[in-house]
Biopython code that builds the backbone (N, CA, C, O; Angstrom):
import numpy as np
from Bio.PDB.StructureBuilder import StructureBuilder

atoms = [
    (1, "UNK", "N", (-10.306, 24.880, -17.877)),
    (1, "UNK", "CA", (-9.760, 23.588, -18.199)),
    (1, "UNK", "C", (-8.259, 23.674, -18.474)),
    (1, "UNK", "O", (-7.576, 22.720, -18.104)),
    (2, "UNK", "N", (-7.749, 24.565, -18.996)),
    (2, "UNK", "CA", (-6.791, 24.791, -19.507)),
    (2, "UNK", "C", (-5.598, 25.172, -18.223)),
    (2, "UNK", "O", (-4.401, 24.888, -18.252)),
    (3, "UNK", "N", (-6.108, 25.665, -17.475)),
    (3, "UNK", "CA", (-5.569, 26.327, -15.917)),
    (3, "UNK", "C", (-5.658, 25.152, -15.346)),
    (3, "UNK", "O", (-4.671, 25.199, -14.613)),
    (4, "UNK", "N", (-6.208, 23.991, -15.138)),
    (4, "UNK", "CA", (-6.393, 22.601, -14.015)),
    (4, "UNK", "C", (-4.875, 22.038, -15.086)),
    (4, "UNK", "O", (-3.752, 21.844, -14.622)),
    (5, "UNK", "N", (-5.158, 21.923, -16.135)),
    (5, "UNK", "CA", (-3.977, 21.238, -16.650)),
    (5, "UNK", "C", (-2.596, 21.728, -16.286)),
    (5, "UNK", "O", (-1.649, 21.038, -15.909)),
    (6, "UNK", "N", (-2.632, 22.837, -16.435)),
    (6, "UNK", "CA", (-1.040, 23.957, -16.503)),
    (6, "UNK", "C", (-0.815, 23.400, -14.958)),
    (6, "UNK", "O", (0.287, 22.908, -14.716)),
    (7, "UNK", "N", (-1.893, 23.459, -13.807)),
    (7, "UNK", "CA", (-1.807, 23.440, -12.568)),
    (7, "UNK", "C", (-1.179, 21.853, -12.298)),
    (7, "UNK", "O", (-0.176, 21.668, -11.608)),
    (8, "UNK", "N", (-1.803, 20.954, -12.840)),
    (8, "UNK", "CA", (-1.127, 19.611, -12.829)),
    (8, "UNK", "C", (0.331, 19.635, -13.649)),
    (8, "UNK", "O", (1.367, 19.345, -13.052)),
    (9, "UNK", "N", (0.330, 19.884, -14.609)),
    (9, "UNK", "CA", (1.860, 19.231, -15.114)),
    (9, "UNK", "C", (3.020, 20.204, -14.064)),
    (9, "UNK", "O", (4.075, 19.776, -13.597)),
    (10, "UNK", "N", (2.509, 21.436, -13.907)),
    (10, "UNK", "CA", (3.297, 22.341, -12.920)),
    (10, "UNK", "C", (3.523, 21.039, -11.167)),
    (10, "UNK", "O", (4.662, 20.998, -10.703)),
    (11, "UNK", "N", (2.724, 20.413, -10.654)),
    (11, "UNK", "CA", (2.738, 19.268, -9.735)),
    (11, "UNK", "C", (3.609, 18.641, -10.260)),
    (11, "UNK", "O", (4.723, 18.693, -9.738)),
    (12, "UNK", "N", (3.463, 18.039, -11.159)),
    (12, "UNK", "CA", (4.148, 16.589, -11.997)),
    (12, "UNK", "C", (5.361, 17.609, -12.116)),
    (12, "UNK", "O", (6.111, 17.393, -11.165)),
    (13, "UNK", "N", (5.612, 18.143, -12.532)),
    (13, "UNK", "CA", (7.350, 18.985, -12.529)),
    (13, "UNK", "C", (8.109, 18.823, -11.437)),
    (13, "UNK", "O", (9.180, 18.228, -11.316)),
    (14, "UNK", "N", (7.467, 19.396, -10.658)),
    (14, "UNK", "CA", (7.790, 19.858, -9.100)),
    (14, "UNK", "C", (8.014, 18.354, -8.093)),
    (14, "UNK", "O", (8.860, 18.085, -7.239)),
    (15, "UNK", "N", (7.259, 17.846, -8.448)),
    (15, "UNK", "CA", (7.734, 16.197, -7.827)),
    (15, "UNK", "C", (8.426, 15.639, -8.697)),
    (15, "UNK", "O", (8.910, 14.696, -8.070)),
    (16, "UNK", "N", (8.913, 15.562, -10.020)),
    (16, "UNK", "CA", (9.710, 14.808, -10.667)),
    (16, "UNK", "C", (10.949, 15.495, -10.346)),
    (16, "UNK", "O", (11.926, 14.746, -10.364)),
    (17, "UNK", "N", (11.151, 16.531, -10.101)),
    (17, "UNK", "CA", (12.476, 17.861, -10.019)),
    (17, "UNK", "C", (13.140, 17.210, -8.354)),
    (17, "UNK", "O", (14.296, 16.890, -8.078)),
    (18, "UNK", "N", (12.044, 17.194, -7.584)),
    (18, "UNK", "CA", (11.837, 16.539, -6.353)),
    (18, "UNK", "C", (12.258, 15.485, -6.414)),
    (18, "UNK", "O", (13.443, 15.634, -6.713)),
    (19, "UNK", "N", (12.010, 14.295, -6.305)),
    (19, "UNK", "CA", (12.802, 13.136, -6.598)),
    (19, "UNK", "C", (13.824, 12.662, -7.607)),
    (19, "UNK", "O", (14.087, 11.460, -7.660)),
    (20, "UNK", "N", (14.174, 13.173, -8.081)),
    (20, "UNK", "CA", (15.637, 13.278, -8.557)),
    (20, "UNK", "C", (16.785, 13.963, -7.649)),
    (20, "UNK", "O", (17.893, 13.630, -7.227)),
    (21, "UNK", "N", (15.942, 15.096, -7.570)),
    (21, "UNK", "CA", (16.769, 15.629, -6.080)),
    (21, "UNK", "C", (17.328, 14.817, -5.228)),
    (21, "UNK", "O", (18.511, 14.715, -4.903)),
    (22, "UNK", "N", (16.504, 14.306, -4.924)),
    (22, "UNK", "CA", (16.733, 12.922, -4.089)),
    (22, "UNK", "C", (17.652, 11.774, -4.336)),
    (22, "UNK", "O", (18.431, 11.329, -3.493)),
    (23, "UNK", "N", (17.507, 11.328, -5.540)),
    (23, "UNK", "CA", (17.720, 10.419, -5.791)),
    (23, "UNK", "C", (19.542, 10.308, -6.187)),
    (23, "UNK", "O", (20.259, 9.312, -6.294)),
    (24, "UNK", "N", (19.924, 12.088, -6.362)),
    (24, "UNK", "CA", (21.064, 12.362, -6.445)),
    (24, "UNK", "C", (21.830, 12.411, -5.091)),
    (24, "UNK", "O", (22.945, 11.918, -4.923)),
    (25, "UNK", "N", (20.887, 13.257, -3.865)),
    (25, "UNK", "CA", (21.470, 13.385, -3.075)),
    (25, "UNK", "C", (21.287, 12.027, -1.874)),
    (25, "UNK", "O", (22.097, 11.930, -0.952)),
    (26, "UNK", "N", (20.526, 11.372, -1.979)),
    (26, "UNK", "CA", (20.647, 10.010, -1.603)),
    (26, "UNK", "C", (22.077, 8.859, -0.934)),
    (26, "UNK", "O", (22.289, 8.251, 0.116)),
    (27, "UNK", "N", (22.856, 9.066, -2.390)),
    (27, "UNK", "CA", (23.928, 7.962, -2.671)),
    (27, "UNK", "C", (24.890, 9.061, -1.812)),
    (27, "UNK", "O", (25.481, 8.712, -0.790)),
    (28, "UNK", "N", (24.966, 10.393, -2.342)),
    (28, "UNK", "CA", (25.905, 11.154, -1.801)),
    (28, "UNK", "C", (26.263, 11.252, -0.577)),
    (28, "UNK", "O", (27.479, 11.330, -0.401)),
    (29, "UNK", "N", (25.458, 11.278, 0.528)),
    (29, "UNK", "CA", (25.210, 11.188, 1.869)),
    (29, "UNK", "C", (26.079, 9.857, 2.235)),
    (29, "UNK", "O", (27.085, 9.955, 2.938)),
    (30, "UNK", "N", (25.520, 8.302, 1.591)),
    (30, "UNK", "CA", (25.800, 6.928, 1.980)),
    (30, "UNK", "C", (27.102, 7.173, 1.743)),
    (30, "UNK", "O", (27.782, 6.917, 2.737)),
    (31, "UNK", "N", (27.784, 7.607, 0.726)),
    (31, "UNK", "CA", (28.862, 7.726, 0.430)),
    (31, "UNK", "C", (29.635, 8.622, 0.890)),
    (31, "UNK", "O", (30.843, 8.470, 0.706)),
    (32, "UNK", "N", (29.160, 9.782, 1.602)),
    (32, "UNK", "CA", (30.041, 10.743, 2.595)),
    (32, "UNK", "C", (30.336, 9.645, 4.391)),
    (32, "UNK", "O", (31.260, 9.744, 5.199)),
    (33, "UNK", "N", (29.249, 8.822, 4.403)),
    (33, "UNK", "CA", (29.044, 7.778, 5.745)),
    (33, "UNK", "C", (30.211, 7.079, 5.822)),
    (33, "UNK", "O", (31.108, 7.053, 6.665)),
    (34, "UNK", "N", (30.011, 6.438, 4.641)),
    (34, "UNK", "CA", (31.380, 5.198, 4.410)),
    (34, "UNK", "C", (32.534, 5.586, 4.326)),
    (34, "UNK", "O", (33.418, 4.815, 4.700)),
    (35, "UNK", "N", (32.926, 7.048, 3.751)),
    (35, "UNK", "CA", (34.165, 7.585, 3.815)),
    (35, "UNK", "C", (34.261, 8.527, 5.289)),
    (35, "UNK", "O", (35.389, 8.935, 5.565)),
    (36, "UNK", "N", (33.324, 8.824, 6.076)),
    (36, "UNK", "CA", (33.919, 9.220, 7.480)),
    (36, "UNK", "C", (34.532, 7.752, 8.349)),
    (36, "UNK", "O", (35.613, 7.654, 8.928)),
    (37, "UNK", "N", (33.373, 6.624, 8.199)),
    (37, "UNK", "CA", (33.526, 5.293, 8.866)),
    (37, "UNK", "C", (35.284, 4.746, 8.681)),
    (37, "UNK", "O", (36.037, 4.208, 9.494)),
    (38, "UNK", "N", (35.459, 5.103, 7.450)),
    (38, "UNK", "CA", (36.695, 3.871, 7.113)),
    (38, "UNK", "C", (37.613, 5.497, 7.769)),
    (38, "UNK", "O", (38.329, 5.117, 8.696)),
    (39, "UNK", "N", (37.714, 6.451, 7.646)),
    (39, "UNK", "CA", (38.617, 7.594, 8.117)),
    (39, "UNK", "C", (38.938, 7.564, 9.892)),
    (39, "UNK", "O", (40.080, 7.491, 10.346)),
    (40, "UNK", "N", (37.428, 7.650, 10.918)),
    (40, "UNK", "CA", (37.405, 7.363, 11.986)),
    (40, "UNK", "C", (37.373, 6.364, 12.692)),
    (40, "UNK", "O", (37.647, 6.333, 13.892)),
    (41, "UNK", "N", (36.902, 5.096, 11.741)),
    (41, "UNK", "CA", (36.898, 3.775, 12.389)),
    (41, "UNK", "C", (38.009, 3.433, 12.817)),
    (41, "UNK", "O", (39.082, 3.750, 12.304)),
    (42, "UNK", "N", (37.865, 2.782, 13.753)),
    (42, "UNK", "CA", (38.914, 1.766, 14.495)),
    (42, "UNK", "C", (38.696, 0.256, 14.061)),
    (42, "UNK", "O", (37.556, -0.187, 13.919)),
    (43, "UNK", "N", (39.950, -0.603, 13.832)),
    (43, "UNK", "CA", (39.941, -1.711, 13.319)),
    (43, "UNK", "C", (39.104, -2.878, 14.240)),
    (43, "UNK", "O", (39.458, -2.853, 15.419)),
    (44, "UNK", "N", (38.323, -3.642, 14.003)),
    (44, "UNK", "CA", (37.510, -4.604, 14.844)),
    (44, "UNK", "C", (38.451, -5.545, 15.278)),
    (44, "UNK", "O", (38.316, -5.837, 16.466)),
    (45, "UNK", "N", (39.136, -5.971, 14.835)),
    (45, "UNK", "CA", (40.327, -6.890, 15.454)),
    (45, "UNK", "C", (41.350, -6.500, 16.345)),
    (45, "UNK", "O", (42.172, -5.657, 15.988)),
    (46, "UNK", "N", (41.399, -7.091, 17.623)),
    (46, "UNK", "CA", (42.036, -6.875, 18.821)),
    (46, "UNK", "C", (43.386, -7.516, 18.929)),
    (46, "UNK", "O", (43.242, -7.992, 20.056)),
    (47, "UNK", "N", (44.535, -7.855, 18.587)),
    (47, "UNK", "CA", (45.281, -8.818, 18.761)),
    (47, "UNK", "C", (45.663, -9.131, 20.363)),
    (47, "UNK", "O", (46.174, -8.258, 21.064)),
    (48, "UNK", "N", (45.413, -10.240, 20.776)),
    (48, "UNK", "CA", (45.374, -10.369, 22.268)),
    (48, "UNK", "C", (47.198, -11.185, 22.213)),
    (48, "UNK", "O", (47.967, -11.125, 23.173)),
    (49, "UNK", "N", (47.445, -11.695, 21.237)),
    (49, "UNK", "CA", (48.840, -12.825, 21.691)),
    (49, "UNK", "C", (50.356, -11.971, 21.163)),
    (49, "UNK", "O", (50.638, -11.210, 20.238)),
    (50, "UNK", "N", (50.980, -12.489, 22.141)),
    (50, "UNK", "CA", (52.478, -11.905, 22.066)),
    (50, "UNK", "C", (52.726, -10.694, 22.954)),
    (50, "UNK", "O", (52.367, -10.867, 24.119)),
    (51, "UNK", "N", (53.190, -9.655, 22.707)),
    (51, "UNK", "CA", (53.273, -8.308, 23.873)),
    (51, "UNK", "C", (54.273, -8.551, 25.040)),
    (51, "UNK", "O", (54.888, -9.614, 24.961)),
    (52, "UNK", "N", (54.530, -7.797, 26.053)),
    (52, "UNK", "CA", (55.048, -8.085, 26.888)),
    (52, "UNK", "C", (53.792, -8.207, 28.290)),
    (52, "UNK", "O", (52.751, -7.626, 28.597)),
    (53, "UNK", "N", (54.389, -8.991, 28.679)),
    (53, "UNK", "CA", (53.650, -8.824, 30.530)),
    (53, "UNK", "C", (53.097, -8.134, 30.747)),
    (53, "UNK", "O", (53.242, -7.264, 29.888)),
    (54, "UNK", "N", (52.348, -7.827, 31.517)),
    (54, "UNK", "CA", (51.800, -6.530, 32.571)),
    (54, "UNK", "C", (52.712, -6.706, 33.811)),
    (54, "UNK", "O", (52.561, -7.845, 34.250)),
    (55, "UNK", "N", (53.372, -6.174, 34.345)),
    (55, "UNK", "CA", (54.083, -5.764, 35.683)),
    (55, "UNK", "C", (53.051, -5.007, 36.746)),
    (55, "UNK", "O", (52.262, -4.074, 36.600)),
    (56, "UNK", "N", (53.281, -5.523, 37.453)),
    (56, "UNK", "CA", (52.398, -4.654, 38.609)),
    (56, "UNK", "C", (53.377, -3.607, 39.416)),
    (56, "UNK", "O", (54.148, -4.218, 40.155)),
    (57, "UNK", "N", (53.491, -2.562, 39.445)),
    (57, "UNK", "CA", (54.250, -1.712, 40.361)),
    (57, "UNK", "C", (53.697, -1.229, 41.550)),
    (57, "UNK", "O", (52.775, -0.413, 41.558)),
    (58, "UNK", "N", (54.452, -1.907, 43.022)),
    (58, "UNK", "CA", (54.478, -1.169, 43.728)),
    (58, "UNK", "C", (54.980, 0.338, 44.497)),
    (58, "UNK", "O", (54.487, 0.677, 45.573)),
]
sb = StructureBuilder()
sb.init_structure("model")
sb.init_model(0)
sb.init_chain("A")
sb.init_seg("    ")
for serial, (resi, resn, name, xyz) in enumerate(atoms, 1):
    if name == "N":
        sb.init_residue(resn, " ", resi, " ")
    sb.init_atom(name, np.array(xyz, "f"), 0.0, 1.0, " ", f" {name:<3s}", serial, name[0])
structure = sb.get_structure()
């Protein structure tokens, strides 16, 4: 009886140790995402007006 118990709270450790794990490395990841995105991203806005011409060269 005494061994089924030790054997459970030893589970219950091991998954609570476990999801915290997680729960730390979780945000860390989202937050390594958003700081590559804004580093490599390119701006969504195109400005199409003003510039010069296009010339065609023959």
């Amino acid at each position: 009886m005494v061994r089924t118990k030790l054997i459970l709270i030893a589970i219950a450790t091991s998954l609570a140790i476990g999801s915290a794990g997680l729960w730390f490395l979780i945000p860390e990841k989202q937050g390594a995402q958003n700081r590559r995105a804004t580093f490599f991203g390119s701006s969504k806005t195109y400005p199409t007006s003003g510039g010069e011409k296009m010339k065609v060269e023959w």
